[in-house]
PQR file of N, CA, C, O and H, with PARSE charges and radii, in Angstrom:
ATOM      1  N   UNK A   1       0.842  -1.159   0.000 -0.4000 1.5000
ATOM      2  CA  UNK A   1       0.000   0.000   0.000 -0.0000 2.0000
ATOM      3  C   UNK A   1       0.896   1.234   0.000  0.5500 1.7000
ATOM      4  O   UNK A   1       1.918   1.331   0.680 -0.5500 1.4000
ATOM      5  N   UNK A   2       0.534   1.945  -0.628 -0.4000 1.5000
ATOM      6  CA  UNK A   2       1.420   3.853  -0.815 -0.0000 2.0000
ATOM      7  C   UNK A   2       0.167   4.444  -0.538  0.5500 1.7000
ATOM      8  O   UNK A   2      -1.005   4.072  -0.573 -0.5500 1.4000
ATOM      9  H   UNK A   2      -0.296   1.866  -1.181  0.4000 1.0000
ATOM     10  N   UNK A   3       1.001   5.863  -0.147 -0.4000 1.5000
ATOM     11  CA  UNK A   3       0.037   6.882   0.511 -0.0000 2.0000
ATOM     12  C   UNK A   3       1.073   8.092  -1.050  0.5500 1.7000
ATOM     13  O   UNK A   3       2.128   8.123  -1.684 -0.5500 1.4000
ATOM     14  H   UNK A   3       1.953   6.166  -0.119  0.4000 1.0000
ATOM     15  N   UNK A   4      -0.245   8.839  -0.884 -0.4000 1.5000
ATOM     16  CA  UNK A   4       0.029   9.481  -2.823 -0.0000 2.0000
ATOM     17  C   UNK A   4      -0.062  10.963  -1.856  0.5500 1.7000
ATOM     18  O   UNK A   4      -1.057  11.320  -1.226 -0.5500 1.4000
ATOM     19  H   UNK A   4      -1.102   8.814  -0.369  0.4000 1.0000
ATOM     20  N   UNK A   5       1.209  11.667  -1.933 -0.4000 1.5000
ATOM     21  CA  UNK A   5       0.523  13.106  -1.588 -0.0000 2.0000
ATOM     22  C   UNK A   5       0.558  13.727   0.176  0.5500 1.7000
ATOM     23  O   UNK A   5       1.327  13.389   1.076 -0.5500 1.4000
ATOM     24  H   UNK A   5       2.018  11.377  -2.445  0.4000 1.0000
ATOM     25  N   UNK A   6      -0.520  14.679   0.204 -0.4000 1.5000
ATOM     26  CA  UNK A   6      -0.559  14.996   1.070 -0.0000 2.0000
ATOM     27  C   UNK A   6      -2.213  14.135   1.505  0.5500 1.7000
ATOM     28  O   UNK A   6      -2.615  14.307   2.656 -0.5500 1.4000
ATOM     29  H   UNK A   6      -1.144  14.954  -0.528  0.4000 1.0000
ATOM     30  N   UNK A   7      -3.036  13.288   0.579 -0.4000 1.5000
ATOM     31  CA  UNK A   7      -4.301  12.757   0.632 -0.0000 2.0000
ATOM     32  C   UNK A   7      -4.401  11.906   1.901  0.5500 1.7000
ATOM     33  O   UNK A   7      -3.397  11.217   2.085 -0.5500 1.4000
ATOM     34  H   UNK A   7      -2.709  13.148  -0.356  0.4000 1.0000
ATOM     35  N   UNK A   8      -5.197  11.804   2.661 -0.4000 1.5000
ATOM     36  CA  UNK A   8      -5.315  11.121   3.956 -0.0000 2.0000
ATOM     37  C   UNK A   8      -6.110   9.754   3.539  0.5500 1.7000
ATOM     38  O   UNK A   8      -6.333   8.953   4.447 -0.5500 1.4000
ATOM     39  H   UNK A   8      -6.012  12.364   2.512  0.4000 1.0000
ATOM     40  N   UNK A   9      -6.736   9.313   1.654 -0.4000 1.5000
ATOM     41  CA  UNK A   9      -6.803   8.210   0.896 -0.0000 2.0000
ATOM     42  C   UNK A   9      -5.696   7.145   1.249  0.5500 1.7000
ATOM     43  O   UNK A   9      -4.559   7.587   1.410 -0.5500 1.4000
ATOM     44  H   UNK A   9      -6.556   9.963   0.917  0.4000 1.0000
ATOM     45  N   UNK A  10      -5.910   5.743   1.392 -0.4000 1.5000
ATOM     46  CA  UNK A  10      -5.227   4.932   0.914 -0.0000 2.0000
ATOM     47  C   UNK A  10      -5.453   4.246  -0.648  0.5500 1.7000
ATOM     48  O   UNK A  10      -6.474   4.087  -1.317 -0.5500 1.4000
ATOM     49  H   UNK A  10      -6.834   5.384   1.261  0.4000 1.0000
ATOM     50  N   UNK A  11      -4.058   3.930  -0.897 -0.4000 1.5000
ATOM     51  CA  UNK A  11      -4.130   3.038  -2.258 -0.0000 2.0000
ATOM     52  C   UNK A  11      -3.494   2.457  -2.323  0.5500 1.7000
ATOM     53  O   UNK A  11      -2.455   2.693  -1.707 -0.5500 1.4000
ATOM     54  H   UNK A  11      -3.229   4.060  -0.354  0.4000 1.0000
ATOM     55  N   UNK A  12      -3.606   1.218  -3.129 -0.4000 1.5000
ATOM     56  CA  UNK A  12      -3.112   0.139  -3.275 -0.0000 2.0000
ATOM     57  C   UNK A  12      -2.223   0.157  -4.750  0.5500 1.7000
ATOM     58  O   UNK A  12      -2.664   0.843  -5.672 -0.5500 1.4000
ATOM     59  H   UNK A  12      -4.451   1.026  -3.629  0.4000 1.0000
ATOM     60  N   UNK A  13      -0.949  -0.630  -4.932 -0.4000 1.5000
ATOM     61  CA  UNK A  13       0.319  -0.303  -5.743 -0.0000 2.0000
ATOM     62  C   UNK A  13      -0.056   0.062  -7.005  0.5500 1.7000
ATOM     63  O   UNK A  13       0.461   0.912  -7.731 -0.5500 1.4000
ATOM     64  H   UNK A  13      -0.591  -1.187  -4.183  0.4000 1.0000
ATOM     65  N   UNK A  14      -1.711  -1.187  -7.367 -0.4000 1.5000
ATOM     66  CA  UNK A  14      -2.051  -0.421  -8.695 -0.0000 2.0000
ATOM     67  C   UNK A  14      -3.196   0.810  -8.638  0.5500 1.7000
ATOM     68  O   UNK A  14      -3.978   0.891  -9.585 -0.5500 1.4000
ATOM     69  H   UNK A  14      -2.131  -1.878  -6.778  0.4000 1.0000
ATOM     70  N   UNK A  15      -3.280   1.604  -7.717 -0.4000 1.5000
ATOM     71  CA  UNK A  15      -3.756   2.651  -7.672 -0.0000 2.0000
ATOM     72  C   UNK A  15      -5.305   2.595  -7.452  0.5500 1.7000
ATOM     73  O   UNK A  15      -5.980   3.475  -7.986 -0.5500 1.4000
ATOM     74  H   UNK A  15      -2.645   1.539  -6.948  0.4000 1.0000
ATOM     75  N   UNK A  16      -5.727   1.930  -6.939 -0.4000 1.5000
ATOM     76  CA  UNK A  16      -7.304   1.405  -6.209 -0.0000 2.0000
ATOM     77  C   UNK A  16      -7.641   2.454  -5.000  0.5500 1.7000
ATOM     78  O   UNK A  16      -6.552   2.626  -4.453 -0.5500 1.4000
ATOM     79  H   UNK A  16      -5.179   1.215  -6.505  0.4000 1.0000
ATOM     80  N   UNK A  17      -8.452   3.099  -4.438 -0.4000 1.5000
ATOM     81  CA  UNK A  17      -8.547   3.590  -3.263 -0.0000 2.0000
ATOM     82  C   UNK A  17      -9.668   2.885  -2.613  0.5500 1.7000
ATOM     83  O   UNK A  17     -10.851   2.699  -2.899 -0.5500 1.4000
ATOM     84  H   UNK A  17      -9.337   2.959  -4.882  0.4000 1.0000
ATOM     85  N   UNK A  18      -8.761   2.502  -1.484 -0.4000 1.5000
ATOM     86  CA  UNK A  18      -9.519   1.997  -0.365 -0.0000 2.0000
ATOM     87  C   UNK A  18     -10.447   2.469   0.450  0.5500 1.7000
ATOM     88  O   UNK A  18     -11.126   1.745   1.177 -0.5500 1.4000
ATOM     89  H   UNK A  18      -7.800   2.652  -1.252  0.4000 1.0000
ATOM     90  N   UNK A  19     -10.493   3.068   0.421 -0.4000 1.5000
ATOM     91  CA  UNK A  19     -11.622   3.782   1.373 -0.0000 2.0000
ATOM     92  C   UNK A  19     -12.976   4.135   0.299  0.5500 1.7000
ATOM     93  O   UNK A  19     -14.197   4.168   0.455 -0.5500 1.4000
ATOM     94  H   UNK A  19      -9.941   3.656  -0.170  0.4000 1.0000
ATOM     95  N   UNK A  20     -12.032   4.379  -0.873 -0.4000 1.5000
ATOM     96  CA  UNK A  20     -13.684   4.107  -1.637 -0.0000 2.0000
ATOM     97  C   UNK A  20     -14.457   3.088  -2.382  0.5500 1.7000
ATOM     98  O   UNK A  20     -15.499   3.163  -3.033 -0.5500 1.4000
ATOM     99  H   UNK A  20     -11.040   4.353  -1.000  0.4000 1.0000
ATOM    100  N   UNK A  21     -13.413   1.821  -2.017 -0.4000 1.5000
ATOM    101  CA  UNK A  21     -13.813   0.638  -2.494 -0.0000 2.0000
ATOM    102  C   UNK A  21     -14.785   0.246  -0.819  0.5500 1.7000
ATOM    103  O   UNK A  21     -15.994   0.154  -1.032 -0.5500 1.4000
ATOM    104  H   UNK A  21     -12.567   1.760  -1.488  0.4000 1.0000
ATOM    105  N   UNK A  22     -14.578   0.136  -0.049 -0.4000 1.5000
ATOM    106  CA  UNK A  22     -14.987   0.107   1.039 -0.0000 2.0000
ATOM    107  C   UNK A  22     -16.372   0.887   1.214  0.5500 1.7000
ATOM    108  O   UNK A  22     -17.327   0.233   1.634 -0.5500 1.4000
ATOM    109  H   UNK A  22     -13.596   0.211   0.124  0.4000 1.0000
ATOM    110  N   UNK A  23     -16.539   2.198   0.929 -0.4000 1.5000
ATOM    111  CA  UNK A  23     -17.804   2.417   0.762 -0.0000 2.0000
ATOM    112  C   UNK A  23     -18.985   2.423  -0.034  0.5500 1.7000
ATOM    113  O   UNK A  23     -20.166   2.620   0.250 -0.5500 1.4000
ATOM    114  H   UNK A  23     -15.764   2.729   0.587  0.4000 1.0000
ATOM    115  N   UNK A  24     -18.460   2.191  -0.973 -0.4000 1.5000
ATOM    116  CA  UNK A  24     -19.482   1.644  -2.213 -0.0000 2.0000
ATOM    117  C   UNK A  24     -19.840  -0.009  -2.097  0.5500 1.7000
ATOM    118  O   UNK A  24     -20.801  -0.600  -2.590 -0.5500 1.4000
ATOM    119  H   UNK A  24     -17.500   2.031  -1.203  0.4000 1.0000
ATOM    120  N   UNK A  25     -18.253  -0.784  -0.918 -0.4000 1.5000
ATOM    121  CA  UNK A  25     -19.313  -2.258  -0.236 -0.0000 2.0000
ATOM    122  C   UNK A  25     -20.310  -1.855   0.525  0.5500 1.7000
ATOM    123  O   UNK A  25     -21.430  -2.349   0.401 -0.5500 1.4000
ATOM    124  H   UNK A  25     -17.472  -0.304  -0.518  0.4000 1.0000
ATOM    125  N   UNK A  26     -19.971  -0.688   1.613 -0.4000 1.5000
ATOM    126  CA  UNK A  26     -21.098  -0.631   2.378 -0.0000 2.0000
ATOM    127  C   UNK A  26     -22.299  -0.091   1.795  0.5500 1.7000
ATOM    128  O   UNK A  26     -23.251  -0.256   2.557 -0.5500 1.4000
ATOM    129  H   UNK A  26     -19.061  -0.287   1.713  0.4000 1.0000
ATOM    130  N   UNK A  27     -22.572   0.434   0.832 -0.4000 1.5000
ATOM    131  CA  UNK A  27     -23.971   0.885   0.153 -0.0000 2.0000
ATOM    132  C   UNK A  27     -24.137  -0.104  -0.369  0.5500 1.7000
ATOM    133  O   UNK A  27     -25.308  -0.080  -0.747 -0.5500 1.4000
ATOM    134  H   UNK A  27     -21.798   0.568   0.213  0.4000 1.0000
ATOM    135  N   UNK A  28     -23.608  -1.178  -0.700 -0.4000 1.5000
ATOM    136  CA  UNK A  28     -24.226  -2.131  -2.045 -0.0000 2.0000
ATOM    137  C   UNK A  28     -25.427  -3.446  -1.705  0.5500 1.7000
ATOM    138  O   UNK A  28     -25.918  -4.366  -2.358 -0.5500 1.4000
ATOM    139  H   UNK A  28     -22.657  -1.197  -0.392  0.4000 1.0000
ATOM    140  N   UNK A  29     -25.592  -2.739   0.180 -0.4000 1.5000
ATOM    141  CA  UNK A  29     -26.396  -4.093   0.276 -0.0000 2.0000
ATOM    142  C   UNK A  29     -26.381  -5.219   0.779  0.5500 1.7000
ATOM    143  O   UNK A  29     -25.261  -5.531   1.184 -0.5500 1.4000
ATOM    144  H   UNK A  29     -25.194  -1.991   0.710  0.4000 1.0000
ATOM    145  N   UNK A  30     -27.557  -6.358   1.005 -0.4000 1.5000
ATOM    146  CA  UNK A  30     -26.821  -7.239   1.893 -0.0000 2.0000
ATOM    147  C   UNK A  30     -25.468  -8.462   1.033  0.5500 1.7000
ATOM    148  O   UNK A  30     -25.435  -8.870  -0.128 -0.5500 1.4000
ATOM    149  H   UNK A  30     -28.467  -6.105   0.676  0.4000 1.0000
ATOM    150  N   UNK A  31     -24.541  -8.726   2.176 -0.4000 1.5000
ATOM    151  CA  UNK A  31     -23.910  -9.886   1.305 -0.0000 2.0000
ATOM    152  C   UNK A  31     -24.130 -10.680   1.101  0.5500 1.7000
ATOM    153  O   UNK A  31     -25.230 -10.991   1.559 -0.5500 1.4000
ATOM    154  H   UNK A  31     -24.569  -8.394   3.119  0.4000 1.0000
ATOM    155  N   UNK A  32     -23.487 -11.668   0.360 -0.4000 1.5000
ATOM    156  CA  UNK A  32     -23.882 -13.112  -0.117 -0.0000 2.0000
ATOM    157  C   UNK A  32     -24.403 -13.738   0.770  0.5500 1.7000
ATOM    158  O   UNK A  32     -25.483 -14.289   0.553 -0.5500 1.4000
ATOM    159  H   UNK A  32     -22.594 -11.415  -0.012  0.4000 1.0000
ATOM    160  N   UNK A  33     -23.631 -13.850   2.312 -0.4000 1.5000
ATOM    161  CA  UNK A  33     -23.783 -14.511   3.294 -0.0000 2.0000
ATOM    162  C   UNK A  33     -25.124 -14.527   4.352  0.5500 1.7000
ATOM    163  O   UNK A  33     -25.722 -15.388   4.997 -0.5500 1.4000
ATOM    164  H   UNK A  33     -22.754 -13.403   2.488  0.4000 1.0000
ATOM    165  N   UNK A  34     -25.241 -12.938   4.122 -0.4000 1.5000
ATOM    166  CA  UNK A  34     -26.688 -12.243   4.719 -0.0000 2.0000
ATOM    167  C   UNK A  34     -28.020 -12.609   3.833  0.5500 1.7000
ATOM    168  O   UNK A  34     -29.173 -12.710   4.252 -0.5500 1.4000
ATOM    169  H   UNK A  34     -24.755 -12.238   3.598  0.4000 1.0000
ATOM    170  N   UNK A  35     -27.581 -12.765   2.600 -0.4000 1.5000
ATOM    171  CA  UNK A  35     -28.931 -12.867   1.567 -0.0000 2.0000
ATOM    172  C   UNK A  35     -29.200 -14.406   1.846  0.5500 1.7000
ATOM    173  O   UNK A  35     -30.321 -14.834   2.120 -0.5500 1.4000
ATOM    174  H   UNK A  35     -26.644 -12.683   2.260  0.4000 1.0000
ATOM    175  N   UNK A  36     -27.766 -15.403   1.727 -0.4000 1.5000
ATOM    176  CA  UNK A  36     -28.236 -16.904   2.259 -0.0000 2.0000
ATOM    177  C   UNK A  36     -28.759 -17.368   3.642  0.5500 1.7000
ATOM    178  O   UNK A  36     -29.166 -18.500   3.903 -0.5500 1.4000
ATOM    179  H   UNK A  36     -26.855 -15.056   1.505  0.4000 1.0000
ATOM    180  N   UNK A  37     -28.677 -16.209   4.565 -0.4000 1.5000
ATOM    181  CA  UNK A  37     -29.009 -16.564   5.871 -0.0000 2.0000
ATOM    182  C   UNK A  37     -30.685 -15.998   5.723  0.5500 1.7000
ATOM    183  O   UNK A  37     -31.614 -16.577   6.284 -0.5500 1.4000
ATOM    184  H   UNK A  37     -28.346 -15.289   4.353  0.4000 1.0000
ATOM    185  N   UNK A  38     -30.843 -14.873   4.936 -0.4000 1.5000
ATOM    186  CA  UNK A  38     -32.298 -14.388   4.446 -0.0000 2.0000
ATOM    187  C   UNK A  38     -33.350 -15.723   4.264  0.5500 1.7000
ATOM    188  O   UNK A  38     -34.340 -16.191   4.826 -0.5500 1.4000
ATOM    189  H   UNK A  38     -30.088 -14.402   4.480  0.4000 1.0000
ATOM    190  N   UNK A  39     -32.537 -15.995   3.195 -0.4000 1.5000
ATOM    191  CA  UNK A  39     -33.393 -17.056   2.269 -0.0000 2.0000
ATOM    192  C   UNK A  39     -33.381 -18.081   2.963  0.5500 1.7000
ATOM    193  O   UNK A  39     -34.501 -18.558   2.775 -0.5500 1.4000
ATOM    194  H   UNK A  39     -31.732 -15.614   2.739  0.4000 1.0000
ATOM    195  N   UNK A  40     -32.869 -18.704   3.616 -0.4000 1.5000
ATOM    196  CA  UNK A  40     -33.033 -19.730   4.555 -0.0000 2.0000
ATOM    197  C   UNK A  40     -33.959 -19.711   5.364  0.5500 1.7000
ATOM    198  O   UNK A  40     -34.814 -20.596   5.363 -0.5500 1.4000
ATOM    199  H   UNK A  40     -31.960 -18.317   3.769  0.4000 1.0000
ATOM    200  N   UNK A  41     -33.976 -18.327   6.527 -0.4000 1.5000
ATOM    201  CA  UNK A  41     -35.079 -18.259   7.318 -0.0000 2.0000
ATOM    202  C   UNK A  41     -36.751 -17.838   6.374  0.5500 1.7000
ATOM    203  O   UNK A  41     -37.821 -18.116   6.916 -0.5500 1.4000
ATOM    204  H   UNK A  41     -33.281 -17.607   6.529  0.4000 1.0000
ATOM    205  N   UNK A  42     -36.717 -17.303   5.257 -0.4000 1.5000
ATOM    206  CA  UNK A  42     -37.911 -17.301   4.633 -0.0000 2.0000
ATOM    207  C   UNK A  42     -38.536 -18.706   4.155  0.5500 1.7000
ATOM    208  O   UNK A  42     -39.724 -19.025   4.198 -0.5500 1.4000
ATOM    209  H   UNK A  42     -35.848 -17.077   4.817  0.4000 1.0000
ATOM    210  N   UNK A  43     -37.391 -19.510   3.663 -0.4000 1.5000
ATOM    211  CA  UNK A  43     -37.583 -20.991   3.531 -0.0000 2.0000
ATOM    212  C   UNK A  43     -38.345 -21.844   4.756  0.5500 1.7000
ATOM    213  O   UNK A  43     -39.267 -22.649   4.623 -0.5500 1.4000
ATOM    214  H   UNK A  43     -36.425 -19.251   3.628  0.4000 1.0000
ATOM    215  N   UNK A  44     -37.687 -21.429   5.972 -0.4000 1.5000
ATOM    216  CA  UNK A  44     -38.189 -22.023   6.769 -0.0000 2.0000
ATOM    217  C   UNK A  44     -39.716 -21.635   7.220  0.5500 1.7000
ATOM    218  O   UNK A  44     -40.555 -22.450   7.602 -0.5500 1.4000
ATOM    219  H   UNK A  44     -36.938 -20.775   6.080  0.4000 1.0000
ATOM    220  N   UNK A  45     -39.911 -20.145   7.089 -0.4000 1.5000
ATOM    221  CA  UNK A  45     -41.734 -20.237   7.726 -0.0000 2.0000
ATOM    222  C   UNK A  45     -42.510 -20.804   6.730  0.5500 1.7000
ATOM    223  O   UNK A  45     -43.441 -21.580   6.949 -0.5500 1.4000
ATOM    224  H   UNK A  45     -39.230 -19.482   6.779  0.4000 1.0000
ATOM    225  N   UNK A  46     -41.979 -20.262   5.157 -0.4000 1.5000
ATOM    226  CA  UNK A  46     -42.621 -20.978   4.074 -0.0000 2.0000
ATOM    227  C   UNK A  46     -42.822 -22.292   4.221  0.5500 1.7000
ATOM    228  O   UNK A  46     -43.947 -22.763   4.058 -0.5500 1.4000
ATOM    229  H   UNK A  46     -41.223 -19.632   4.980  0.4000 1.0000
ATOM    230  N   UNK A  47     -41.946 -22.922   4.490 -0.4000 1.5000
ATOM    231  CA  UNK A  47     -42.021 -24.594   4.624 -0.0000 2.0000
ATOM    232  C   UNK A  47     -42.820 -24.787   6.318  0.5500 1.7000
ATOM    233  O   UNK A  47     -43.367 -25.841   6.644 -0.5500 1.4000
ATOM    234  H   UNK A  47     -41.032 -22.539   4.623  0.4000 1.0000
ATOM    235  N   UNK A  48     -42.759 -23.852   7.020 -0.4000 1.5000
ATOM    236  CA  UNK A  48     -44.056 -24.475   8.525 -0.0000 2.0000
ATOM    237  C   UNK A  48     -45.152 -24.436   8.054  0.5500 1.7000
ATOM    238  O   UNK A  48     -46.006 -25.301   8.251 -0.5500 1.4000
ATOM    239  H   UNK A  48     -42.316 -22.995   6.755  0.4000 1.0000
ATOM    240  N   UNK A  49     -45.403 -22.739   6.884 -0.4000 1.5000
ATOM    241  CA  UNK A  49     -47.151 -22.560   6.803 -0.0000 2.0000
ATOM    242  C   UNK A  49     -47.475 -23.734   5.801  0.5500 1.7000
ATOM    243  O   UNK A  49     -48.611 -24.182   5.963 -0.5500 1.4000
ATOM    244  H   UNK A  49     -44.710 -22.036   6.724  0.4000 1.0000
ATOM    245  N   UNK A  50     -47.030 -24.099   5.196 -0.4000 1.5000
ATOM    246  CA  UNK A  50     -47.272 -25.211   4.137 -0.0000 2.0000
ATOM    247  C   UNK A  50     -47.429 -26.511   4.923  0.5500 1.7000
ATOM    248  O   UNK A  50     -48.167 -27.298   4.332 -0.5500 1.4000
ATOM    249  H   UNK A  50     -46.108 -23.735   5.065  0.4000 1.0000
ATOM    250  N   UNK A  51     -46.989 -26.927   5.986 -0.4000 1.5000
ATOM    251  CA  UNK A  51     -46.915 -28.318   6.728 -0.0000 2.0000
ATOM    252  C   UNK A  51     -48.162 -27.935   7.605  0.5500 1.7000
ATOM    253  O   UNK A  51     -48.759 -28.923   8.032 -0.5500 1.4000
ATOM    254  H   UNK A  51     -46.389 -26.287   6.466  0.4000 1.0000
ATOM    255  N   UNK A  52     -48.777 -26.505   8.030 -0.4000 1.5000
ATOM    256  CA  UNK A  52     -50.171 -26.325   9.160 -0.0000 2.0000
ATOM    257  C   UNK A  52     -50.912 -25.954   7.943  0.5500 1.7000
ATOM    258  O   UNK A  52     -51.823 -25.201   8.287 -0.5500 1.4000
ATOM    259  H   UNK A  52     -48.292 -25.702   7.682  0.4000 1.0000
ATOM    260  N   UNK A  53     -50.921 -26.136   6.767 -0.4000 1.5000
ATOM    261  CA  UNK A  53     -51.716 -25.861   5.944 -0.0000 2.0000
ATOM    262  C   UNK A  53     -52.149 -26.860   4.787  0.5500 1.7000
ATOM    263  O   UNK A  53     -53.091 -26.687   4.014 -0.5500 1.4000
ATOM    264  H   UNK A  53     -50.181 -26.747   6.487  0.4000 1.0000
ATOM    265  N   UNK A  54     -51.471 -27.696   4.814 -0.4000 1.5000
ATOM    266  CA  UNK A  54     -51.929 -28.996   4.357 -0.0000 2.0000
ATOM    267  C   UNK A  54     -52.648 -29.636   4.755  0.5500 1.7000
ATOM    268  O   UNK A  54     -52.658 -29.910   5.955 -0.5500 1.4000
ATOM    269  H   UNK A  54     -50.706 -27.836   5.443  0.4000 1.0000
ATOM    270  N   UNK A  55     -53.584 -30.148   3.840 -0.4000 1.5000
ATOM    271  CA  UNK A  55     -54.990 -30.997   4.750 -0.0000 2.0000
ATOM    272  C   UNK A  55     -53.710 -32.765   4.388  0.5500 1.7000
ATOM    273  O   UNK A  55     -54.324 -33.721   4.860 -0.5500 1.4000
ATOM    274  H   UNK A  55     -53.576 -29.925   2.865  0.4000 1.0000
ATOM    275  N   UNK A  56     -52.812 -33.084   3.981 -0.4000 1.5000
ATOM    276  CA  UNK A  56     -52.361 -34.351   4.488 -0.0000 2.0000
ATOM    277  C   UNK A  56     -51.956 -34.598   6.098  0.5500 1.7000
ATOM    278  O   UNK A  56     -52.224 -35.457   6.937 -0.5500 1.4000
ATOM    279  H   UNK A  56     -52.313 -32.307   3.597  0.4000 1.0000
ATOM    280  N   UNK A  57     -51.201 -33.431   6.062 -0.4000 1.5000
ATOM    281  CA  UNK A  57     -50.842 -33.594   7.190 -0.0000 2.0000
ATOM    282  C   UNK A  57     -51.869 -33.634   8.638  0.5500 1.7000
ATOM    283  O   UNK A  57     -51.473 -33.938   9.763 -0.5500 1.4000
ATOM    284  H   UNK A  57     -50.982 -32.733   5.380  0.4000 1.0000
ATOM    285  N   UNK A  58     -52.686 -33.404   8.416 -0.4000 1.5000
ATOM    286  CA  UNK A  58     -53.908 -33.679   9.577 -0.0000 2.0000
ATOM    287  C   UNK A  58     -54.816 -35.037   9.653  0.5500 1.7000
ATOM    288  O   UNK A  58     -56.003 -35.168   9.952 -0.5500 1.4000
ATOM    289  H   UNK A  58     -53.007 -33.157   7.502  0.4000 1.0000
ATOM    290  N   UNK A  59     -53.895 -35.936   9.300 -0.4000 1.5000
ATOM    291  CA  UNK A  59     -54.489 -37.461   8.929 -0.0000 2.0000
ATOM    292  C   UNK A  59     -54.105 -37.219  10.295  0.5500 1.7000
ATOM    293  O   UNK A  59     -54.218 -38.110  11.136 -0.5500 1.4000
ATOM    294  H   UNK A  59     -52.931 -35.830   9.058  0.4000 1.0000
TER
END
């Protein structure tokens, strides 16, 4: 990492700035990891109301 200047920016050797790669992650939303932990728990009530909402399952 080099510091360019008098800029209080970091960058990286091929000239990337960090701090604004970093905030355009934080606007971009949830991550991969957050969207699979999403979809999982939506999976799961989906799949309860479907099991109290089935007339098989009340044999």
């Amino acid at each position: 990492m080099i510091l360019l200047g008098n800029s209080q920016d970091k960058f990286t050797i091929v000239g990337t700035n960090i701090d604004e790669v970093k905030r355009q992650n934080a606007d971009s939303g949830m991550t991969y990891n957050e969207l699979n932990e999403w979809f999982a728990k939506k999976m799961e009530i989906e799949s309860m109301t479907f099991k109290s909402t089935n007339p098989e399952n009340k044999k």
